[in-house]
C-alpha positions as CSV (number, residue, x, y, z in Angstrom):
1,X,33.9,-14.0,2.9
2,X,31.7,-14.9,-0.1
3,X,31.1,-11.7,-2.6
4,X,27.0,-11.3,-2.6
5,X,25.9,-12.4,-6.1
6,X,23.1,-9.6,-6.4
7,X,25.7,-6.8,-5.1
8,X,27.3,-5.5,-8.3
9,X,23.9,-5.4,-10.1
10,X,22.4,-3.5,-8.3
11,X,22.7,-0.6,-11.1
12,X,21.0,-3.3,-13.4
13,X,17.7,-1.9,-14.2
14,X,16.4,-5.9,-14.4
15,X,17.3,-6.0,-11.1
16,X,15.8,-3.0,-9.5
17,X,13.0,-3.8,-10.9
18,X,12.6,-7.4,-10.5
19,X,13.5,-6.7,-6.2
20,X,10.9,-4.1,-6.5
21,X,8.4,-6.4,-7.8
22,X,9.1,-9.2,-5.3
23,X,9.2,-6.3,-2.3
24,X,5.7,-5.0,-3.3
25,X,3.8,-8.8,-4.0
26,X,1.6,-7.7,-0.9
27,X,0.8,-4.6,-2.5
28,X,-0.4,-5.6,-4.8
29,X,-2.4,-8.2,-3.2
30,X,-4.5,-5.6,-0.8
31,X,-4.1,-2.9,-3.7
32,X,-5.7,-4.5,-6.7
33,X,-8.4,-6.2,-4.9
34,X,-10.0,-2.7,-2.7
35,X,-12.0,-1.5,-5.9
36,X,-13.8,-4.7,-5.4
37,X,-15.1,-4.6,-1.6
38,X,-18.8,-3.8,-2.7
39,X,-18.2,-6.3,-5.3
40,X,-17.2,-8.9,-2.8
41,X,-19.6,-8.2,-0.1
42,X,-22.7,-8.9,-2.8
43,X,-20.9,-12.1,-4.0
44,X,-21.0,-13.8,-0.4
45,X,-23.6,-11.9,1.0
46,X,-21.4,-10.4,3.7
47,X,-21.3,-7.3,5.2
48,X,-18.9,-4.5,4.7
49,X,-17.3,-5.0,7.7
50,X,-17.2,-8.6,6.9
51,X,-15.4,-8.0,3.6
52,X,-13.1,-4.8,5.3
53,X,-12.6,-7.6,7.7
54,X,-10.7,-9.8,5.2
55,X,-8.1,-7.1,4.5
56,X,-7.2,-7.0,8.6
57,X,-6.9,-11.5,7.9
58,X,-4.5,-10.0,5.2
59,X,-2.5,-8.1,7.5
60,X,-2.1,-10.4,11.0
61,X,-1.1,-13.6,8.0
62,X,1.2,-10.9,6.9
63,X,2.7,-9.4,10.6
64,X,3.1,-13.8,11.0
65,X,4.7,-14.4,8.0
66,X,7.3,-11.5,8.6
67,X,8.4,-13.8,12.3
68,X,8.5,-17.0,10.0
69,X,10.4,-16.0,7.1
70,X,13.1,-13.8,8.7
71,X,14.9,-16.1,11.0
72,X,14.3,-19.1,8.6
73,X,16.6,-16.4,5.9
74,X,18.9,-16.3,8.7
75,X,19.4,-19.9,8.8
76,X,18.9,-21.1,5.3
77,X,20.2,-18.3,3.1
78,X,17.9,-15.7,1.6
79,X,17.2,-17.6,-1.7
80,X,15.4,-20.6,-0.8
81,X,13.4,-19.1,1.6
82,X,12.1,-16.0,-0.7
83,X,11.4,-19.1,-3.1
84,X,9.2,-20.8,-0.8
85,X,7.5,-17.9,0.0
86,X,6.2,-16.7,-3.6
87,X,5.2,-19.6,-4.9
88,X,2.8,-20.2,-1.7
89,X,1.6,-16.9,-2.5
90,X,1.0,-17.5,-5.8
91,X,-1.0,-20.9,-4.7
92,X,-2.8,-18.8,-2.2
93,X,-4.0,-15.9,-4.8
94,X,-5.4,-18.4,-7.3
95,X,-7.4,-19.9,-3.6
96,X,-8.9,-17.0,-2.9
97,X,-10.6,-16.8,-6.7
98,X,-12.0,-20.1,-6.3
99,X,-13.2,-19.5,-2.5
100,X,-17.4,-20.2,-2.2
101,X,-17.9,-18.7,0.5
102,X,-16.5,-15.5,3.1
103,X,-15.1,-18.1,5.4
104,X,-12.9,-20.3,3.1
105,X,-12.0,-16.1,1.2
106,X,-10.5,-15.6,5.0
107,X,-8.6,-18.5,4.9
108,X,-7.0,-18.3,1.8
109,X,-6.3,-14.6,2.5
110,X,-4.2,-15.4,5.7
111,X,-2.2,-18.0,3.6
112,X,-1.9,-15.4,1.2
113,X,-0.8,-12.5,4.1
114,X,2.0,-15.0,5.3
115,X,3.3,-16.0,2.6
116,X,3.5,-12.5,0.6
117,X,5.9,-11.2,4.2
118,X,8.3,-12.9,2.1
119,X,9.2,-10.3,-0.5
120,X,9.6,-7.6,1.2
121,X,11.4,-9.6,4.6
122,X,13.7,-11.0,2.3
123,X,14.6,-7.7,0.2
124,X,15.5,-5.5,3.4
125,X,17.8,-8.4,4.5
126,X,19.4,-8.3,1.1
127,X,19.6,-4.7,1.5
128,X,21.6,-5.0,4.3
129,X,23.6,-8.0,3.9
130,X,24.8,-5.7,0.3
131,X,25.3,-1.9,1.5
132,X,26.2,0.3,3.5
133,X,23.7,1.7,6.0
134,X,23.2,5.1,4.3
135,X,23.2,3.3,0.4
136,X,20.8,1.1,1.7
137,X,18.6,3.5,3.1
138,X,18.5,5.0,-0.3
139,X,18.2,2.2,-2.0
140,X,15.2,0.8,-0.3
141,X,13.5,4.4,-1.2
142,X,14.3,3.9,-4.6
143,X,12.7,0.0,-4.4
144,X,10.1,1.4,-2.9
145,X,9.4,4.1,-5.8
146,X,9.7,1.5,-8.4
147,X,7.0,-0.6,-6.6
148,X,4.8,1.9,-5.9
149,X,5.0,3.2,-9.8
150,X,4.0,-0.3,-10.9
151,X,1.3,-0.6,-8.3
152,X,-0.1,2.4,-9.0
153,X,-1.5,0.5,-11.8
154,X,-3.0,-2.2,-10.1
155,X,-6.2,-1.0,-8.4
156,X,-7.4,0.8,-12.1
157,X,-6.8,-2.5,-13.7
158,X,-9.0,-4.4,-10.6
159,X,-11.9,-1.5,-11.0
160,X,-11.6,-2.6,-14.6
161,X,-11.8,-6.2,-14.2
162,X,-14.8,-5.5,-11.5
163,X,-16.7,-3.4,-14.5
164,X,-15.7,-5.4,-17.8
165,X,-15.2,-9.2,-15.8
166,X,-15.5,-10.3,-12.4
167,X,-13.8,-10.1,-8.9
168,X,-12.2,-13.4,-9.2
169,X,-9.7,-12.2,-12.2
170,X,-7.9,-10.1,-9.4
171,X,-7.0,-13.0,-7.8
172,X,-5.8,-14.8,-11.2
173,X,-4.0,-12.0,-12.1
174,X,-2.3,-11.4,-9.3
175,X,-1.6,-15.6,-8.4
176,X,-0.4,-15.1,-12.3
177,X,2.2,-12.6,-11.4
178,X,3.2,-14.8,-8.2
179,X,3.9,-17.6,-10.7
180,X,5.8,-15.2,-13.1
181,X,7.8,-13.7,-10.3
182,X,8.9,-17.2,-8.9
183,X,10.4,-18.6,-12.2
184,X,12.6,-15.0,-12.5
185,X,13.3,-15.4,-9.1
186,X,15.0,-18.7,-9.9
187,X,16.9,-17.5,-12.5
188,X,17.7,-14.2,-11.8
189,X,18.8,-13.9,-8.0
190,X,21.9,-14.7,-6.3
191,X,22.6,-15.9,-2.3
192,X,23.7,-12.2,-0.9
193,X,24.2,-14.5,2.8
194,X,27.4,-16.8,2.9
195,X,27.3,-20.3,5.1
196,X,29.5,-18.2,7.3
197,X,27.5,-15.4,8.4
198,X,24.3,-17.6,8.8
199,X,22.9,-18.5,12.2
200,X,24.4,-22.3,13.6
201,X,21.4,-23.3,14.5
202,X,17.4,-22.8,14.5
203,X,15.2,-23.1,17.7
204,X,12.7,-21.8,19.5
205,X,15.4,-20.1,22.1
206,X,17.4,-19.0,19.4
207,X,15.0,-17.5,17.5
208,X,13.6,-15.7,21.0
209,X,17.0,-14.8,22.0
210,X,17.6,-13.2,18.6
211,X,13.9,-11.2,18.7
212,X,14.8,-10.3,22.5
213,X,17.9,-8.6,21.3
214,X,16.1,-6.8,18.9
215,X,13.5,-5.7,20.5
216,X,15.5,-4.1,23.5
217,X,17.7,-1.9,21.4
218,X,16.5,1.2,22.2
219,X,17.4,2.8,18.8
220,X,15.3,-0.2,17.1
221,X,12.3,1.2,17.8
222,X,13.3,5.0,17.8
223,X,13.5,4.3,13.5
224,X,10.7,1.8,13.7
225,X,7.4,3.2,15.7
226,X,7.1,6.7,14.1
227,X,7.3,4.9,10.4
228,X,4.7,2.2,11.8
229,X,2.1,4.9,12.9
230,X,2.1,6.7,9.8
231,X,1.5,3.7,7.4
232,X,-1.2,2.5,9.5
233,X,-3.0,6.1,9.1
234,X,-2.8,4.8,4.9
235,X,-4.5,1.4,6.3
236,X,-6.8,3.0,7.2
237,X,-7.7,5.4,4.3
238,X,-7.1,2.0,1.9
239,X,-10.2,0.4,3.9
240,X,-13.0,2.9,3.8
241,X,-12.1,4.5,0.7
242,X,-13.8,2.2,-1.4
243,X,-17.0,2.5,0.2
244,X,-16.9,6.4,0.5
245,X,-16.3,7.2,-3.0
246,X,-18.6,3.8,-4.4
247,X,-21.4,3.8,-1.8
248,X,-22.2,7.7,-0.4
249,X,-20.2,9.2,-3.4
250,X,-21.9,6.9,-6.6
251,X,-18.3,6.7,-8.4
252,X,-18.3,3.8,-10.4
253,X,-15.6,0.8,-9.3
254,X,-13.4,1.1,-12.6
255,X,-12.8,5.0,-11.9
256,X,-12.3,4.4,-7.7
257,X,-9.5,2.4,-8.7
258,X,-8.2,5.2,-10.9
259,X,-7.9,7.2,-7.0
260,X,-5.7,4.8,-5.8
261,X,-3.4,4.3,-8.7
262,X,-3.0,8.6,-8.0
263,X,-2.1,7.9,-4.7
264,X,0.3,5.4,-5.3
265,X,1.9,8.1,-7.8
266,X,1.5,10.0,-4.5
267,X,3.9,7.4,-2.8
268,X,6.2,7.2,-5.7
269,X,6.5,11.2,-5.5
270,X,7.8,10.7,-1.9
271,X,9.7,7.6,-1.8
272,X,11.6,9.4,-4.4
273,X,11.7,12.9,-2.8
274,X,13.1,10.4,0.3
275,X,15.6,8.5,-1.7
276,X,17.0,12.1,-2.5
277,X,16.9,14.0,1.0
278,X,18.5,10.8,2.3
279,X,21.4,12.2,0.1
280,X,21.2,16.0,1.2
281,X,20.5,16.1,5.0
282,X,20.3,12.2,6.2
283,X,18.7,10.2,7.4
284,X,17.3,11.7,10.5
285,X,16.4,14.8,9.1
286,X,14.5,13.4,6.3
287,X,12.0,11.7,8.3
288,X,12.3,14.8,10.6
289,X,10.8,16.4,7.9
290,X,8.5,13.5,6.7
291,X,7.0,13.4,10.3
292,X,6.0,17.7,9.9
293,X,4.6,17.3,6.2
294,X,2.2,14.8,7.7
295,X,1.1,16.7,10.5
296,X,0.6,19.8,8.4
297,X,-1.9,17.9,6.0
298,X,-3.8,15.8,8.4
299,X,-4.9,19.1,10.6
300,X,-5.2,21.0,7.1
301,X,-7.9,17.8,6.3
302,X,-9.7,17.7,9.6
303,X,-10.1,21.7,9.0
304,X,-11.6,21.1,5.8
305,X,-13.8,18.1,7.2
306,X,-15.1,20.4,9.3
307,X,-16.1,23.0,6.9
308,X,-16.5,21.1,4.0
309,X,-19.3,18.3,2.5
310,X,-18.7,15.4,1.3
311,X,-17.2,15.3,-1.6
312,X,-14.7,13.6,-4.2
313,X,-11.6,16.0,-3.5
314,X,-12.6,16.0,0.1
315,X,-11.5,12.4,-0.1
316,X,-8.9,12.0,-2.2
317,X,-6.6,15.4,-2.0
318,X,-5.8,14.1,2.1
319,X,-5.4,10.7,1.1
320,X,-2.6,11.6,-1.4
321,X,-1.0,13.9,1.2
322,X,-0.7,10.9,3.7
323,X,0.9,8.5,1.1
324,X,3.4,11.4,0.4
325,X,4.6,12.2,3.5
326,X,4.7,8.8,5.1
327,X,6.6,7.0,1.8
328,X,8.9,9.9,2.8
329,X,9.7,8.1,6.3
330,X,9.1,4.6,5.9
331,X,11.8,3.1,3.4
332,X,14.1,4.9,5.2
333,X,13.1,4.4,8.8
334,X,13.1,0.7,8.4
335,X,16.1,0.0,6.4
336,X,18.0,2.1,9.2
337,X,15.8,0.2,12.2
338,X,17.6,-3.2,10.0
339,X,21.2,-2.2,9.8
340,X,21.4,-1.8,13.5
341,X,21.6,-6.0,13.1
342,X,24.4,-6.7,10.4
343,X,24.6,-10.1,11.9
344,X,20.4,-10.9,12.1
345,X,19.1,-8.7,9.3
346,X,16.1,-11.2,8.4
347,X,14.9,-11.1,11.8
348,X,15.3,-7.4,12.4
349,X,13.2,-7.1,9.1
350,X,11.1,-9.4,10.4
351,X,10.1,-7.4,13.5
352,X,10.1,-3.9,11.5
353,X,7.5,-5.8,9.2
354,X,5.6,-7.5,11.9
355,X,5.3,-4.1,14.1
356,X,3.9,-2.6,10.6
357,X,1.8,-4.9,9.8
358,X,0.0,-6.0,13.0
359,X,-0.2,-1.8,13.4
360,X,-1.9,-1.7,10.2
361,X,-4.3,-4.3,10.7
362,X,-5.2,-2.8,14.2
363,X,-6.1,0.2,12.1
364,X,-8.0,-0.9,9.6
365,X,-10.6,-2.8,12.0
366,X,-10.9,0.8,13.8
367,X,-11.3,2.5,10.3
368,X,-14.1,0.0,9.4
369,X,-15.8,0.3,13.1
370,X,-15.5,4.5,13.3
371,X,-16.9,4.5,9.6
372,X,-20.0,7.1,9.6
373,X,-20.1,8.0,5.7
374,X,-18.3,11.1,6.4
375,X,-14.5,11.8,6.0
376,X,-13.9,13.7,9.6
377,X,-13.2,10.0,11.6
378,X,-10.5,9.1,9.2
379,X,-8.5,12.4,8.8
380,X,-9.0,12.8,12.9
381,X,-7.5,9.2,12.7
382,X,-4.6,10.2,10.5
383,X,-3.8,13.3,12.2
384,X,-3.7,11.1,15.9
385,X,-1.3,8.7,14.3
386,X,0.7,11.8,12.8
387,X,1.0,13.3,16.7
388,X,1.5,9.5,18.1
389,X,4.8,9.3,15.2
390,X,6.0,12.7,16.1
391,X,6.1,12.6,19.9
392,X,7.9,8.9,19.6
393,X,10.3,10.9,17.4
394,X,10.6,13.8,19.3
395,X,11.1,11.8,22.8
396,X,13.3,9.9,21.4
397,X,15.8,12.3,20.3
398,X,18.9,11.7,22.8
399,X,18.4,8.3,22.9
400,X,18.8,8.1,19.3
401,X,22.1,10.0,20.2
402,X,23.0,7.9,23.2
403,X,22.6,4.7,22.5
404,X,24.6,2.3,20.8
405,X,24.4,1.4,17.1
């Protein structure tokens, strides 16, 4: 059996962060552009919902991608495929600056969404095709940090290009870093999947006999749902938070996108926190505990909706208690929900992201519909996804215990 390339470097500090880059590409894509929503809207004389509208194209281009890319990386190898991927996503980001109009914006987006499914398809596979279950589990949370700490800058630096430039730098910068990540890519990354452990052949029964397995392992979706839910309550934060603290709050774009570079230091607290509970209690536990952190803050935020007026803090202190507590679950939820496939890890990715994705995009439309100017339909929303994650946990528990690996 051929020794993965990437698996001995993985205590290279180039190469954590260079995976973490590549896993994050469509963070930053919805991250660095959300300052710029009321920006957008004014450009093509589209609504609100019409521009909120182009982040949920975003997200079904990305749930497709994650189908496309992960039983191609099963067939092909991991390399060429992740290669394909960024540089269409790079071609796609530089699209979407030169779009005229919202239609042509949503096309370029979906490209854009499929394409960027890549990075973080691709890196779970590598994950698992390198480590152990638990090591991977930690790994991923420790990815996931790293990502988050570099996004964290993006949505200041696209308030900043909305105040001092225009809305179309975004899309440069971030097509820019697609180009940049693509020529690393090709130097710097290894096959981690030998001819021998690849799939024989590619078609369409293969591929649905393959997602068919997948999806009927009970444990699968045991790890998968409750981690699904609880980034889709973020989706939906992500979508009207622009236009709460820009539109009914007055907060300039340049300082909104300072709030989401402190939530993403929010997700880099607890995909950290994550990557270390892994370590002391496991991996059930941890999301265990996850799962009752994000319960505790979503009623604590509908309480203080209640009582409270609108306000700056009323926004932003819930939103960074639901990044915490669902980075605590979601690196490690899904790179468990993966290794239950040694043999199929780019399509098991590929349904983890796909479920995520297609459950964040469902989100985000009802964020932008139930949007009232207020705060309470949102945390209501986060706390309902919070209850969905922890009954699916809590049903859940003996089958987890039952059934098969």
């Amino acid at each position: 059996m051929t020794t993965p390339v990437l698996g001995p470097n993985f205590d290279s500090a180039k190469t954590v962060v260079l995976l973490s880059l590549i896993f994050g590409i469509a963070a930053f894509a919805t991250d660095m552009y959300l300052p710029a929503f009321p920006a957008i809207s004014r450009a093509f004389n589209a609504s609100p919902q019409e521009v909120q509208y182009s982040l949920s194209v975003f997200l079904y281009g990305n749930a497709a991608g994650h189908l496309f890319f992960g039983p191609l990386s099963d067939r092909y190898g991991r390399k060429p495929v992740l290669l394909t991927g960024i540089a269409a996503f790079a071609v796609a980001s530089f699209g979407c600056a030169l779009a005229v109009d919202i239609t042509g914006f949503y096309g370029y987006r979906l490209v854009q969404g499929a394409a960027a499914a890549s990075g973080p398809v691709l890196i779970r596979a590598l994950l698992n095709d390198c480590l152990d279950r638990n090591r991977a589990a930690q790994m991923l949370a420790l990815l996931t940090g790293v990502m988050a700490s570099a996004a964290m800058l993006t949505p200041a630096l696209g308030g900043w290009m909305v105040e001092h430039k225009s809305w179309h730098w975004i899309f440069y910068t971030i097509g820019s870093l697609g180009a940049v990540l693509f020529l690393t890519a090709i130097r710097s990354t290894g096959e981690t999947l030998p001819p021998e452990r690849r799939l024989g052949t590619l078609g369409l029964v293969e591929v649905a006999r393959g997602y068919l397995e997948i999806g009927s392992n009970v444990r699968f979706w045991c790890y998968t749902a409750p981690p699904a839910l609880m980034f889709a309550a973020v989706f939906a934060y992500a979508v009207v938070n622009s236009f709460l603290l820009i539109d009914d709050l007055g907060m300039a774009a340049q300082h909104q996108g300072f709030s989401y570079s402190i939530a993403a230091c929010a997700y880099v607290a607890g995909s950290l926190t994550s990557n270390r509970l892994v370590r002391m209690v496991g991996i059930d536990r941890a999301i265990a505990i996850g799962l009752a952190a994000g319960i505790v803050f979503a009623s604590a935020a509908v309480i203080a909706s209640s009582l409270l007026p609108l306000s700056i803090p009323l926004v932003m202190i819930p939103g960074l208690c639901a990044f915490y507590s669902t980075s605590l679950i979601v690196p490690v939820g899904f790179s468990m929900a993966v290794s239950l496939f040694p043999s199929k890890g780019g399509s098991a990715s590929a349904v983890v992201g796909f479920i995520q994705l297609m459950l964040s995009a469902i989100s985000s439309g009802i964020a932008a519909y139930l949007y009232n100017h207020t705060t309470m339909p949102l945390h209501l929303f986060t706390l309902g996804c919070g209850i969905a994650a922890t009954v699916v946990w809590v049903a859940s528990r003996s089958l987890r215990r039952k059934s098969p690996a």
